[in-house]
N, C-alpha and C positions, 0 to 999 in steps of 0.2 A: 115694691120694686125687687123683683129675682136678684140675689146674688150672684154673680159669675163667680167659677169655680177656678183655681187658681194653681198651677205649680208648688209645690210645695217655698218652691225657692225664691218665688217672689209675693210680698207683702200687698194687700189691698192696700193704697196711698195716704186711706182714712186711718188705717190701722197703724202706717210705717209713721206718719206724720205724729200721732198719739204717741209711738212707742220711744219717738227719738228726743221727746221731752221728759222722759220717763229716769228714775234710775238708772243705773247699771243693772241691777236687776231686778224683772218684772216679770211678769206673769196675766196672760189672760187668755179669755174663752174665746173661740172662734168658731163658727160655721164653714165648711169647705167639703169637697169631695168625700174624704173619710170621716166626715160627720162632724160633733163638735169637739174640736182640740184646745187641746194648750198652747198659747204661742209663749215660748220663755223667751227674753233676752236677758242674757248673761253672758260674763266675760269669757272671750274665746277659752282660759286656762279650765274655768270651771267648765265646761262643755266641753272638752278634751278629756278630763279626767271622768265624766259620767259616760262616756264612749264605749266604755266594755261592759257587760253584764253585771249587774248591782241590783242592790236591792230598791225597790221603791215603794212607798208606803202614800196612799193616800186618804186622807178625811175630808168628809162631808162634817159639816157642823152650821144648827140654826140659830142664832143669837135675836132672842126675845126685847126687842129695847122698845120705849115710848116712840120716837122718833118714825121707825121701821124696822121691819125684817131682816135680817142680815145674813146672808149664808155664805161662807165661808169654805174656802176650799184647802187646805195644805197639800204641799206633793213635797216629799222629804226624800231626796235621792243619798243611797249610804255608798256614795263612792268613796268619800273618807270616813269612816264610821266615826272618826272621834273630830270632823268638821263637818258633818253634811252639807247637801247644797238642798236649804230650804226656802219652797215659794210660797207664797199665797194669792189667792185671789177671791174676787166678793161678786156674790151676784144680788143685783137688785133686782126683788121680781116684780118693783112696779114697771118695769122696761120691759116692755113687751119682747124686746130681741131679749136680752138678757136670759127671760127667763123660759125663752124658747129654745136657745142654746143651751143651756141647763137642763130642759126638760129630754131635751134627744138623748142626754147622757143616758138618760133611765133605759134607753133601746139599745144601747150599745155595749157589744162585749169588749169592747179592746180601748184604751183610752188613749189616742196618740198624744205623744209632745213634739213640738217643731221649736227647736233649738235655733234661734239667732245671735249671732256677736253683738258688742257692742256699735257696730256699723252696721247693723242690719243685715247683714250676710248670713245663707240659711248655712246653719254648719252642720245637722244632725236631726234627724227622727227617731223616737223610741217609741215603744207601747206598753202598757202594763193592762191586763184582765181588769175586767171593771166587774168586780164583787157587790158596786156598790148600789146597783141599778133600784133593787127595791126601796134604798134607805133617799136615794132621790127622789124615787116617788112621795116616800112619807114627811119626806122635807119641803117638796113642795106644797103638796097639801099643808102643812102646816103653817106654812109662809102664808099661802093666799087665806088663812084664815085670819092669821094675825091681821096683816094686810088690811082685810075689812074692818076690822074695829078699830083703825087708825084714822080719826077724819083727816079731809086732803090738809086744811090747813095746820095740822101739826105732822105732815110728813115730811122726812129729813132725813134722806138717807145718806147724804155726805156726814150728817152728825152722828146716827149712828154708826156709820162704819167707821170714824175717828174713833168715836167708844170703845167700839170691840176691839181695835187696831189696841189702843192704850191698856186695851183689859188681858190681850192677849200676847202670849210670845212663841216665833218660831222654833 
C-alpha cells in the first residue's frame, strides 16, 4: 500500500497515535516527500533552543546480539554544549519498512529532522549533510547477514534492542 505523502506539519495518525504514548522525548525514521527523516518529539523548550545554527553530530552503529541485529542511530544536537539534546533510534531490518526507510538514507545527501512538541504540533525542520551514505550501506549489509544466521525461533528483537539500550548511553 503507497504511502501518501504528507505536510510536514501534520503526523500520519499511525505515527501521531504511536508517538503520543511515547516519552517526552522520541525519535524515529519516517518515509515522506523529502525521503527518510527524523520525526523527533521533544519539549517545545528544547526545540527552541536547537532553532539557531548548531552543531549536529550523527552515528550509525551495528550491535551484533544472539537475539538480532540492532542498528542504532544517535543524533546529538550541541545547542547546549555542556547539555545537549540527545536522540536515539533502532532500526530492525527484519521489518521490511524499517529497513527500507533506513536503506534510502544511503541515497540521500541531506538528513532532515521534523521537530514536534510534546502535543504533536510541528514546530521546526533542520537538515544536516549525510556523510553517512556508504557506512549505511556497509551496515546494512552486515545486519542482513547477521540476520540469516539467526533462526526465526530465537529472533527477538525487542530483547536485543533492550540489550543494547542497557549496554549503551546517550
Amino acid at each position: 500500500m503507497p504511502r501518501q505523502e504528507r505536510e510536514p506539519s501534520r503526523l500520519p495518525k499511525e505515527l501521531a497515535d504511536f508517538l503520543k504514548n511515547q516519552p517526552p522525548y522520541a525519535c524515529v525514521t519516517e518515509r515522506t516527500n523529502l525521503g527518510t527523516v527524523l520525526v523527533i518529539k521533544a519539549p517545545n523548550r528544547d526545540i527552541q533552543s536547537a532553532r539557531s545554527r548548531v552543531p549536529i553530530h550523527v552515528e550509525h552503529q551495528l550491535f551484533d546480539h544472539p537475539s538480532a541485529p540492532v542498528i542504532r542511530m544517535t543524533i546529538t544536537i550541541y545547542d547546549q554544549p555542556k547539555q545537549p539534546l540527545a536522540m536515539e533510534t533502532f532500526i530492525n531490518v527484519e521489518d521490511e519498512r524499517q529497513r527500507a526507510d533506513y536503506a534510502a538514507l544511503a541515497k540521500q545527501r541531506t538528513l532532515h529532522m521534523l521537530f514536534y512538541d510534546e502535543t504533536l504540533n510541528y514546530r521546526l525542520t533542520k537538515g544536516v549533510g549525510n556523510g553517512a551514505r556508504n557506512k549505511i550501506v556497509h551496515i546494512l549489509t552486515q545486519a542482513h547477514q547477521l540476520l540469516s544466521d539467526i533462526p526465526k525461533s530465537r529472533f527477538d528483537f525487542d530483547r536485543a534492542k533492550a540489550e543494547v539500550m542497557r549496554r549503551t548511553r546517550l
